[in-house]
DRENPA-3360 file (N, C-alpha, C; in nm, 2 decimals, always signed):
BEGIN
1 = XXXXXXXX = +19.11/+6.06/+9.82/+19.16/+6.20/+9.86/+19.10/+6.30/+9.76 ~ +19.09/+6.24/+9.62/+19.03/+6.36/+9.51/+18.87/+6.38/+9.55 ~ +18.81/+6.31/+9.60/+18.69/+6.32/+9.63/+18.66/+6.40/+9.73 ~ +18.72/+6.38/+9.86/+18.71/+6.47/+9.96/+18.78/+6.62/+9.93 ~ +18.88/+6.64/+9.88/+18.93/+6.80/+9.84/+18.84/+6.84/+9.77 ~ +18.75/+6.75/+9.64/+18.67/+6.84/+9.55/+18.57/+6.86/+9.62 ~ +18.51/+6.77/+9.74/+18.37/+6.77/+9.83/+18.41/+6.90/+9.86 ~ +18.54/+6.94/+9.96/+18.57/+7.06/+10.03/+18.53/+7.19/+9.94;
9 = XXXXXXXX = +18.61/+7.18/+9.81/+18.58/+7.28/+9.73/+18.47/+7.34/+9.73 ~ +18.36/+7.24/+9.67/+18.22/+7.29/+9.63/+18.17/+7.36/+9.78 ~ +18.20/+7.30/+9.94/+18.13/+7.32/+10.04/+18.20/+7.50/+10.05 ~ +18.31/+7.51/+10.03/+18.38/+7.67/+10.05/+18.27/+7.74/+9.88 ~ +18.29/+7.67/+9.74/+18.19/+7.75/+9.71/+18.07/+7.81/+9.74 ~ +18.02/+7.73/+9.78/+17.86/+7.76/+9.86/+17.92/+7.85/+9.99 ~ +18.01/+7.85/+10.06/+18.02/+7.94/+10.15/+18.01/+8.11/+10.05 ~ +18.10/+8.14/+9.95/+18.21/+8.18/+9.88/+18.03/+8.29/+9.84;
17 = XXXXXXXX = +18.02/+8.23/+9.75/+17.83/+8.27/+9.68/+17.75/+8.32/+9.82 ~ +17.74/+8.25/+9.92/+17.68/+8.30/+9.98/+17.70/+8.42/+10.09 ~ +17.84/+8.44/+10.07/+17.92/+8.57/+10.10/+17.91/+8.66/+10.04 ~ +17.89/+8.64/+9.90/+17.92/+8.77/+9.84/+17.76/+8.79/+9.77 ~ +17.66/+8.75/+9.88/+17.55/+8.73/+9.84/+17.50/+8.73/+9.70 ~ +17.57/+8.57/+9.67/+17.50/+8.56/+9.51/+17.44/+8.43/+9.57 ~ +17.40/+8.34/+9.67/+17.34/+8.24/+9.68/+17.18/+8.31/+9.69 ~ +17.05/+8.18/+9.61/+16.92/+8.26/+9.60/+16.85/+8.12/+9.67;
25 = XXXXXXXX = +16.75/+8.17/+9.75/+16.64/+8.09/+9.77/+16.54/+8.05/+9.65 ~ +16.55/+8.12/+9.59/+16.46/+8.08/+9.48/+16.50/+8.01/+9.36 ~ +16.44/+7.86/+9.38/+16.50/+7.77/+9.28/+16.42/+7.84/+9.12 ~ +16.57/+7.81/+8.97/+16.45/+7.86/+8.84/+16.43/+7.74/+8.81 ~ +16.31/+7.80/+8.75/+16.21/+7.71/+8.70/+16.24/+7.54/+8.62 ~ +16.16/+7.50/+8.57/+16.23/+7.37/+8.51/+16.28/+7.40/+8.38 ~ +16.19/+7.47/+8.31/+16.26/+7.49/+8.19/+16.43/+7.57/+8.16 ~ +16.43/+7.72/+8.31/+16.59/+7.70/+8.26/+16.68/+7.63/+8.33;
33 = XXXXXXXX = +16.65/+7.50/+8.44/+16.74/+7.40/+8.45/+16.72/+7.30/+8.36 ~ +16.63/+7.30/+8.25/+16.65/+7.19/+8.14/+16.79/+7.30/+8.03 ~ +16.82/+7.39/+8.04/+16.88/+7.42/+7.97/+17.00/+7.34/+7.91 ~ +17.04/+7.33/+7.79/+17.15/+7.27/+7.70/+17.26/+7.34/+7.64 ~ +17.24/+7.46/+7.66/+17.33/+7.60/+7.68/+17.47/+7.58/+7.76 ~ +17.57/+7.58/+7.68/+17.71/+7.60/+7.82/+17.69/+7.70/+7.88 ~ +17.64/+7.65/+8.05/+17.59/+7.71/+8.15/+17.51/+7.79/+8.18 ~ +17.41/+7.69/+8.09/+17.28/+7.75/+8.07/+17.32/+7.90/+8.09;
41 = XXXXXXXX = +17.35/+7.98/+8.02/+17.37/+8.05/+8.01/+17.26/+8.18/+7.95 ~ +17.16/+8.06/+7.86/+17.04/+8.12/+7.78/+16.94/+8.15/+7.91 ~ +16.95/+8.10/+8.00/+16.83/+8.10/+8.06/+16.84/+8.09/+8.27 ~ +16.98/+8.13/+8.29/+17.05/+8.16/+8.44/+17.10/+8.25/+8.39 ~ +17.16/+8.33/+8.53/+17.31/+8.37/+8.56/+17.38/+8.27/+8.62 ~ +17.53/+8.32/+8.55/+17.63/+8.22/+8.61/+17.62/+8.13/+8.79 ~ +17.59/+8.23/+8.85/+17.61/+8.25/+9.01/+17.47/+8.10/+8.99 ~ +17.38/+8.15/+8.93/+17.26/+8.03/+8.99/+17.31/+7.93/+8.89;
49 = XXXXXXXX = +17.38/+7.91/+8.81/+17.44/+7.72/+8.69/+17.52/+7.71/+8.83 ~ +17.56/+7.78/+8.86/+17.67/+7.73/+9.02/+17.61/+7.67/+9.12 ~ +17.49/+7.73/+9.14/+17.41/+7.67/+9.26/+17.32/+7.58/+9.22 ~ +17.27/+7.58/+9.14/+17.14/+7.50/+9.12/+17.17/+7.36/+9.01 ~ +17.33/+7.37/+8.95/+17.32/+7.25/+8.83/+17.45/+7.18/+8.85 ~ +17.58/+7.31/+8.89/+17.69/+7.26/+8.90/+17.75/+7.19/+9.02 ~ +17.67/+7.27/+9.15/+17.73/+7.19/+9.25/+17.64/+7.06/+9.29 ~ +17.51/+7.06/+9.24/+17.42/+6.95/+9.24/+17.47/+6.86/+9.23;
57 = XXXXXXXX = +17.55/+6.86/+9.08/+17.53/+6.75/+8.99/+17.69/+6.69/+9.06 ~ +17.80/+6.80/+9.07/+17.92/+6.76/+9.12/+17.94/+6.69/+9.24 ~ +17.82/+6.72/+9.32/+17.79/+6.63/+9.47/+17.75/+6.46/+9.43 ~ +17.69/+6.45/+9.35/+17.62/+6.35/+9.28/+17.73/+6.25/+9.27 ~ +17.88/+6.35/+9.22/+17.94/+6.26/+9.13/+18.05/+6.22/+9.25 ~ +18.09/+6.29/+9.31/+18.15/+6.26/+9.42/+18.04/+6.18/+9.52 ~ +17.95/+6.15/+9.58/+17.91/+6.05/+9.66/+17.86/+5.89/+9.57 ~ +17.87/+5.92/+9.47/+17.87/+5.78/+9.41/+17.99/+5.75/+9.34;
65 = XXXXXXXX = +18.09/+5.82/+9.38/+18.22/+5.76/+9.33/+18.24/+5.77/+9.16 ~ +18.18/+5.83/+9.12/+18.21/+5.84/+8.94/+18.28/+5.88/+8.94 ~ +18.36/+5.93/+8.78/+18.47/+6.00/+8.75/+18.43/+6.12/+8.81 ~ +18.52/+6.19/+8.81/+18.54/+6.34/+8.80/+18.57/+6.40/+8.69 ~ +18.52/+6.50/+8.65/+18.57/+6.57/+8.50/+18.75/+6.60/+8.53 ~ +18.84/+6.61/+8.36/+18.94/+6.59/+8.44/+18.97/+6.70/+8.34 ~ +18.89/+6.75/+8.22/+18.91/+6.92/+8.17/+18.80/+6.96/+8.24 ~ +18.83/+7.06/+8.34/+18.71/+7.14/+8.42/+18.77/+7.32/+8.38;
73 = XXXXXXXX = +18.73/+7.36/+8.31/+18.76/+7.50/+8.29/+18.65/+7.65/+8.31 ~ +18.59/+7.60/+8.47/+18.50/+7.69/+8.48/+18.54/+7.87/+8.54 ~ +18.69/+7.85/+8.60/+18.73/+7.99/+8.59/+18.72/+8.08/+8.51 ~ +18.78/+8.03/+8.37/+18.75/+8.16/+8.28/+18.64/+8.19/+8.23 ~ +18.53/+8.11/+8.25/+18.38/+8.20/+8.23/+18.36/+8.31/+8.39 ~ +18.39/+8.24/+8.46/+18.37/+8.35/+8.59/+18.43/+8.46/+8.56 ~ +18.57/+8.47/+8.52/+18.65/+8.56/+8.51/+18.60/+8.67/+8.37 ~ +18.53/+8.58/+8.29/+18.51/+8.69/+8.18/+18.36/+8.77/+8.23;
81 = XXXXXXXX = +18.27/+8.66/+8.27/+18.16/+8.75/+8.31/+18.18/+8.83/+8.44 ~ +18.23/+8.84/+8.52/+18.28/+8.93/+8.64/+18.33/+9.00/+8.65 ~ +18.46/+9.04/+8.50/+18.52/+9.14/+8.51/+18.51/+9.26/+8.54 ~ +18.55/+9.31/+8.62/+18.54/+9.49/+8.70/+18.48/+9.47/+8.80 ~ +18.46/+9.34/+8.82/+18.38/+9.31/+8.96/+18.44/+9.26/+9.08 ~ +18.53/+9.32/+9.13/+18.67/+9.27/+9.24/+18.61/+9.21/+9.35 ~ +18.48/+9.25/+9.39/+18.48/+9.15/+9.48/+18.42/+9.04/+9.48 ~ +18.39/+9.01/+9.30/+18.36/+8.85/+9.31/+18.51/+8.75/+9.29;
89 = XXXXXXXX = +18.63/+8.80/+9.30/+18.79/+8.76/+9.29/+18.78/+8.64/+9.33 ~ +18.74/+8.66/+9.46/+18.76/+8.56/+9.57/+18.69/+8.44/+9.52 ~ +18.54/+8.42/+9.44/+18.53/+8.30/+9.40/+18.58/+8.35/+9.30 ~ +18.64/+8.36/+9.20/+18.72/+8.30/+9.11/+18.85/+8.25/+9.10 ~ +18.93/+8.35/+9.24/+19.08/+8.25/+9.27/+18.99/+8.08/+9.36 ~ +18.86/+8.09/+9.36/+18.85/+7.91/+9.43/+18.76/+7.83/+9.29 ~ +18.74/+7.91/+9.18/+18.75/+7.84/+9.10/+18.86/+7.78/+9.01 ~ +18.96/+7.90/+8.99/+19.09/+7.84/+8.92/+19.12/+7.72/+9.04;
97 = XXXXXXXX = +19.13/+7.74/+9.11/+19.20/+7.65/+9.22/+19.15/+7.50/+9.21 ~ +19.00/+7.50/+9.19/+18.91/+7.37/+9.15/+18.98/+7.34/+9.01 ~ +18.96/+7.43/+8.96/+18.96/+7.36/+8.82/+19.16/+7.30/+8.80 ~ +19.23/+7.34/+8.84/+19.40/+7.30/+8.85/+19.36/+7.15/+8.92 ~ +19.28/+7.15/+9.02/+19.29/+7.04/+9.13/+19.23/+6.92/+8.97 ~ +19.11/+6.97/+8.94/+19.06/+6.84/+8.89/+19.15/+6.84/+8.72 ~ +19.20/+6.94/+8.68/+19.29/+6.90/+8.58/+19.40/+6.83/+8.59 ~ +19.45/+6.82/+8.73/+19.59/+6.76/+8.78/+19.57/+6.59/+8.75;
105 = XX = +19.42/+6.52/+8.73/+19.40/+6.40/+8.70/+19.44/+6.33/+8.64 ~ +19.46/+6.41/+8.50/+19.50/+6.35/+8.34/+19.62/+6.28/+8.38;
% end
């Protein structure tokens, strides 16, 4: 069941990004997806670590059955980099909501 709600999650994020037109066709480069930066941060914007590293990698982990992270605290970077920005809300009340779901594991 935890696999399929977090599957859902990520699939309404990708809707969520591409509503509020932050999804990009243009994949970055290799060097800033090699980034080692919390959320890659040196070398993305938040919106593309979402698309290009975070939901990637979270798909990955859900179709081969791995763990799931069970501290996921990616709300409050949305929320701090977004602030004054009300209509990015909406992904951030579906990130607190991800992140409660996969904290509820412990």
């Amino acid at each position: 069941m935890l696999y399929l709600t977090s599957k859902n999650h990520l699939i309404k994020l990708e809707q969520l990004l591409k509503q509020c037109q932050l999804w990009s066709d243009a994949l970055p480069s290799a060097s800033a997806l090699a980034s080692h930066a919390p959320f890659a941060c040196d070398t993305m914007a938040f919106e593309q670590w979402l698309q290009f590293i975070f939901i990637p990698k979270m798909t990955e982990l859900i179709a081969q059955k791995h763990p799931l992270p069970t501290t996921m605290a990616i709300a409050p970077m949305a929320e701090q980099l977004w602030q004054g920005m009300p209509q990015r809300n909406v992904i951030i009340v579906h990130l607190q909501a991800f992140d409660v779901l996969l904290n509820k594991q412990q």
